[in-house]
C-alpha positions in Angstrom: 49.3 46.5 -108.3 46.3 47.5 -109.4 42.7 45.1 -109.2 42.5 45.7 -113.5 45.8 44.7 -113.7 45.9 41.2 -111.0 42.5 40.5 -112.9 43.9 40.9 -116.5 47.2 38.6 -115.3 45.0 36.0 -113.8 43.3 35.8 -117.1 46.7 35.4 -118.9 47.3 32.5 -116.5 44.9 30.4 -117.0 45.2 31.1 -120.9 49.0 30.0 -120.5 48.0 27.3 -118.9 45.7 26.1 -121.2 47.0 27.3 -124.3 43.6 27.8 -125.3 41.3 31.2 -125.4 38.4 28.8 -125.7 39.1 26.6 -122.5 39.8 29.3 -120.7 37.3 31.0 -121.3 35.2 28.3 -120.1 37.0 27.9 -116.6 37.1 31.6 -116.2 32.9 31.6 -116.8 34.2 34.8 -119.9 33.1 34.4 -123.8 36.8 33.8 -125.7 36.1 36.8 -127.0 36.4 38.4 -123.7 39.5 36.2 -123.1 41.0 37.5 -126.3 40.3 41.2 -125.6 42.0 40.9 -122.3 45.2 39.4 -123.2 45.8 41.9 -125.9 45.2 44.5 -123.1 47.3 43.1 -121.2 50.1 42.7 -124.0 49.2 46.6 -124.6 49.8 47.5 -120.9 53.3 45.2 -120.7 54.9 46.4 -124.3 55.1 43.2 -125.4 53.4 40.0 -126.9 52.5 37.1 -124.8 50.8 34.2 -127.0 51.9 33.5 -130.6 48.7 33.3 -132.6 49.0 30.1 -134.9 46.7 28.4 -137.1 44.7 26.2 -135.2 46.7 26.6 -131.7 48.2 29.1 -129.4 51.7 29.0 -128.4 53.7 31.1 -125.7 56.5 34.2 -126.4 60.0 33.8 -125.2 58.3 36.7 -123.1 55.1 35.2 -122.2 56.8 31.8 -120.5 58.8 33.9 -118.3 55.9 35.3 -117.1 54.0 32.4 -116.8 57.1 30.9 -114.8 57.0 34.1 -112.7 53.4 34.2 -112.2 53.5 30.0 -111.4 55.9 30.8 -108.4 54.0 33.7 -107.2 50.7 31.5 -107.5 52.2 28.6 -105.3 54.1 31.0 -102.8 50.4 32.0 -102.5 48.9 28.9 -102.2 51.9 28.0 -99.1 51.4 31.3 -97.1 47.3 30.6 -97.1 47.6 27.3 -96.2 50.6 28.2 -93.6 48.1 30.4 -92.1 45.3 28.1 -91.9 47.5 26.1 -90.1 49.3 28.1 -88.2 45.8 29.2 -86.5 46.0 25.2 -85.3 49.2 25.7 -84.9 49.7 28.7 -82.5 49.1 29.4 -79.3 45.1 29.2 -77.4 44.7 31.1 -74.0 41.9 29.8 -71.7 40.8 31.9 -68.7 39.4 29.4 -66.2 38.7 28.7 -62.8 41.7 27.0 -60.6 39.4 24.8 -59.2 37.8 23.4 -62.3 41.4 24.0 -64.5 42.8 21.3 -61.8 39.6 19.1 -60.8 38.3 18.8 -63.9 40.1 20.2 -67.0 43.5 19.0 -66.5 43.0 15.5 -66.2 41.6 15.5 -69.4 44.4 17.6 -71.7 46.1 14.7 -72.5 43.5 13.3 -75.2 43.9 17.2 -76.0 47.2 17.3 -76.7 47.3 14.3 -78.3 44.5 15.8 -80.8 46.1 18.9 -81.9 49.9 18.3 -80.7 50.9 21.2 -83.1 48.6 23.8 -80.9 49.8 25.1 -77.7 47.8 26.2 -74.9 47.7 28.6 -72.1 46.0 28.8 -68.8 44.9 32.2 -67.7 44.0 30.9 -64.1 41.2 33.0 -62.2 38.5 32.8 -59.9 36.2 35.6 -61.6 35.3 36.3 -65.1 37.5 37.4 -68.0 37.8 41.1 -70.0 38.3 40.2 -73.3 39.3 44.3 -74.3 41.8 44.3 -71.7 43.2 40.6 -71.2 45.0 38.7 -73.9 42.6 35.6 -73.6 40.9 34.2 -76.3 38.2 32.2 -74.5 37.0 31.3 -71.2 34.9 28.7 -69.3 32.4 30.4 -67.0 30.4 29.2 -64.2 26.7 30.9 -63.7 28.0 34.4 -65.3 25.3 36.3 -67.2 25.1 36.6 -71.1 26.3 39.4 -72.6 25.3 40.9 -76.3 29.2 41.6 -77.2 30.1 37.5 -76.3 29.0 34.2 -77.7 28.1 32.0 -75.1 28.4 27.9 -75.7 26.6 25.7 -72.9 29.1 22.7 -71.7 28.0 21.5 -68.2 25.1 21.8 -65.8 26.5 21.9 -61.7 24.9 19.9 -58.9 25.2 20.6 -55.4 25.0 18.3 -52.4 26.5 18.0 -49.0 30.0 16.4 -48.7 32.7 15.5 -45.8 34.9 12.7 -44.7 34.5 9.8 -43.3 35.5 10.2 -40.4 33.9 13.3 -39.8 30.4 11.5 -40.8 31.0 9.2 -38.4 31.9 11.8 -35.3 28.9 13.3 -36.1 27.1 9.9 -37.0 25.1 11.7 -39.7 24.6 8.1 -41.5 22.1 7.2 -38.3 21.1 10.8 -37.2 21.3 13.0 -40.2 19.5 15.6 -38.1 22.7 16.4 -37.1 24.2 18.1 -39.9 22.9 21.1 -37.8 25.7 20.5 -35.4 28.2 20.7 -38.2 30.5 23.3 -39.2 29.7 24.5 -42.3 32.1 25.0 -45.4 31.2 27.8 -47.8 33.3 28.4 -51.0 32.6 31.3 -53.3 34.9 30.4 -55.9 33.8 31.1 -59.7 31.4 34.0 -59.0 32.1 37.3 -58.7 28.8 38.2 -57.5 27.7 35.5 -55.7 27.9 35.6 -51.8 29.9 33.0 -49.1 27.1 31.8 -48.0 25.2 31.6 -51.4 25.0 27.7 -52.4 24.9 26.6 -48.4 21.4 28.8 -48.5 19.8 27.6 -52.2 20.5 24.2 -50.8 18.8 24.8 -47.9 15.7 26.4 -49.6 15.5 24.0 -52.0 15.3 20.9 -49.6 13.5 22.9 -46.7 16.0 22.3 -44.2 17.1 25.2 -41.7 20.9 25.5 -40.9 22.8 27.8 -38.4 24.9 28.7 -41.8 26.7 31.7 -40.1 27.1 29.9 -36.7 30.2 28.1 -37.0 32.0 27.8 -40.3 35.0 28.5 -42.7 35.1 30.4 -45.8 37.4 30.1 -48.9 37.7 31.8 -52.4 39.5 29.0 -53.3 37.1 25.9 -53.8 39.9 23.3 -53.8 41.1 24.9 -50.7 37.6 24.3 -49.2 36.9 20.7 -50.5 40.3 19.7 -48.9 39.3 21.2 -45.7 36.8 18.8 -45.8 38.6 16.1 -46.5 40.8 16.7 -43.4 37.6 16.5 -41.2 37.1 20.2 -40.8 33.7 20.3 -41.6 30.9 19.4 -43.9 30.6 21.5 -47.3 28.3 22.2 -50.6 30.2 20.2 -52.8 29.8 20.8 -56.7 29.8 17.7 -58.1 31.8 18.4 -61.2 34.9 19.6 -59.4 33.9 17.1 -56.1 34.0 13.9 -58.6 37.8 13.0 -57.7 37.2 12.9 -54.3 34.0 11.5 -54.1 35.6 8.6 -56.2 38.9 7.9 -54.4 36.3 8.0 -51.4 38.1 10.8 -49.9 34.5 12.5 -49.2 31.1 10.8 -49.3 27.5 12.2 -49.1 26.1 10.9 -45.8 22.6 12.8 -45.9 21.1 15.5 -47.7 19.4 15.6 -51.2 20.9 16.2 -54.5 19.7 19.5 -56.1 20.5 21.8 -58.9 22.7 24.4 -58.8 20.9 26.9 -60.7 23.9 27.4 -62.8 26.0 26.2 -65.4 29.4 26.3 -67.0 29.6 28.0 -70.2 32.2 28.3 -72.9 32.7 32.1 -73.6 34.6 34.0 -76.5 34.0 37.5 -78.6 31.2 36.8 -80.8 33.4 37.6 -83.6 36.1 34.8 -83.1 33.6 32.1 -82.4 34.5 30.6 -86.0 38.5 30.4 -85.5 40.2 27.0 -86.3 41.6 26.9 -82.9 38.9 28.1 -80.5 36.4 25.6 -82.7 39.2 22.9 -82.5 39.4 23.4 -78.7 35.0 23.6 -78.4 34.1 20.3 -80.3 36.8 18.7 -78.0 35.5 19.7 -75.0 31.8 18.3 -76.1 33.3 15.3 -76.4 34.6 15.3 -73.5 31.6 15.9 -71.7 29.0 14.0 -73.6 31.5 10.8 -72.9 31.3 12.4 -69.0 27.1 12.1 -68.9 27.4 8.6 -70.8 28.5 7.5 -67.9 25.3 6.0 -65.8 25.3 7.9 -62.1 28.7 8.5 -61.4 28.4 9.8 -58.0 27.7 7.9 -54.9 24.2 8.7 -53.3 23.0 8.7 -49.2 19.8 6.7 -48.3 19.0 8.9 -45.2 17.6 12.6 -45.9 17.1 15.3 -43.3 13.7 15.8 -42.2 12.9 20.1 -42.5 13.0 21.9 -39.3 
């Protein structure tokens, strides 16, 4: 159907609907006579009359109400598939690539207030340690820790990352770092290089280290995991002593599982990031599934100093 011939019966339905050149001509922004010339093209084009022409009102053909039924159906079947896909798009299906660590840590534990949300919207987890090709993987956003910009993505800010380090207990007090924190040096060191694709083993051990001033045997004796739930539960079983991030440490550090027995608190130098094609950043779905997430951490950094703190520090060697 042609674009003269949608716009001449669009005209006719709002006439019909009205039964009144003059008002329609008025929703339709046209002069009545502009209305009027329309209608007769359109009776010209069908082969027959649409609007009996009375005296001081208009009235519908046998013809033109059949039309005007036809064109009413076709209007709301419209109307349904629009709104249909509107919600459909909250509706569907959302695919997150994300971390393991911070999908189970951090993420997971808060989906619930998710689900309950957008109940109608499913989601998928695309779990990985590095970053995500949007040309070549069906994924239509992912959460990023410390990965560059690029020009082709839109990049959302969610979460800064702290590092400080973290054991057990028990492994504190075999070492009694709580009286002689100068003895982290005797430690063995746990290095995780989960999240980065570029970043090295030993990476967050050494900007900790440069940061505070403190000098380590990094490379001495020490265990090394791509997995960072892996490492933080090597800790836990009193394997060693490693660079927690805070973010995906906060369940342990709570259930008191692993504590902070010396050592400052510094910045990562990274953050976490929100990540889609720039195109798609407007989508229902992957909006729906952003403003949720700020929530979600805005109510996280309401909360006043969540994580336990040492007293002792190390003095720099």
């Amino acid at each position: 159907m042609s674009h003269n011939r949608l716009m001449l019966l669009h005209t006719f339905e709002v006439a019909a609907r009205r039964l009144s050149f003059t008002l329609a001509a008025d929703e339709l922004h046209l002069t009545q006579g502009a209305v009027s010339q329309r209608i007769r093209q359109l009776e010209h084009q069908l082969g027959f009359r649409l609007f009996l022409r009375l005296t001081r009102r208009l009235a519908l053909t046998q013809e033109g109400a059949r039309l005007l039924a036809t064109l009413t159906r076709s209007l709301r079947h419209i109307d349904n598939e629009i709104e249909d896909i509107r919600d459909r798009d909250l509706r569907g299906t959302l695919t997150l690539g994300i971390a393991p660590t911070l999908a189970l840590q951090w993420l997971l534990p808060r989906l619930p207030r998710f689900q309950q949300r957008w109940p109608s919207l499913n989601l998928m987890l695309r779990v990985r340690a590095g970053t995500v090709d949007f040309n070549e993987e069906r994924v239509d956003l992912a959460i990023y820790y410390g990965a560059p910009p690029t020009p082709d993505l839109h990049s959302e800010h969610l979460m800064d990352e702290q590092l400080l380090p973290l054991c057990s207990p028990e492994y504190a007090a075999r070492l009694q770092l709580a009286d002689h924190p100068e003895r982290l040096a005797d430690a063995c060191f746990i290095h995780a290089s989960e999240s980065s694709d570029v970043q090295h083993l030993f990476a967050e051990w050494r900007h900790w280290c440069e940061q505070t001033g403190v000098t380590l045997p990094l490379e001495g004796r020490y265990y090394g995991f791509n997995h960072y739930l892996m490492a933080l539960q090597a800790a836990c079983n009193g394997m060693g002593i490693i660079m927690g991030r805070l973010r995906l440490a906060e369940p342990m550090l709570r259930s008191g599982a692993l504590i902070s027995p010396c050592g400052h608190r510094i910045s990562a130098g990274r953050d976490y990031a929100l990540i889609c094609p720039a195109e798609q950043r407007e989508r229902p779905r992957l909006k729906a599934f952003s403003d949720w997430l700020q929530e979600e951490i805005r109510t996280v950094n309401a909360t006043h100093n969540p994580y336990p703190m040492p007293s002792t520090t190390i003095d720099p060697q």
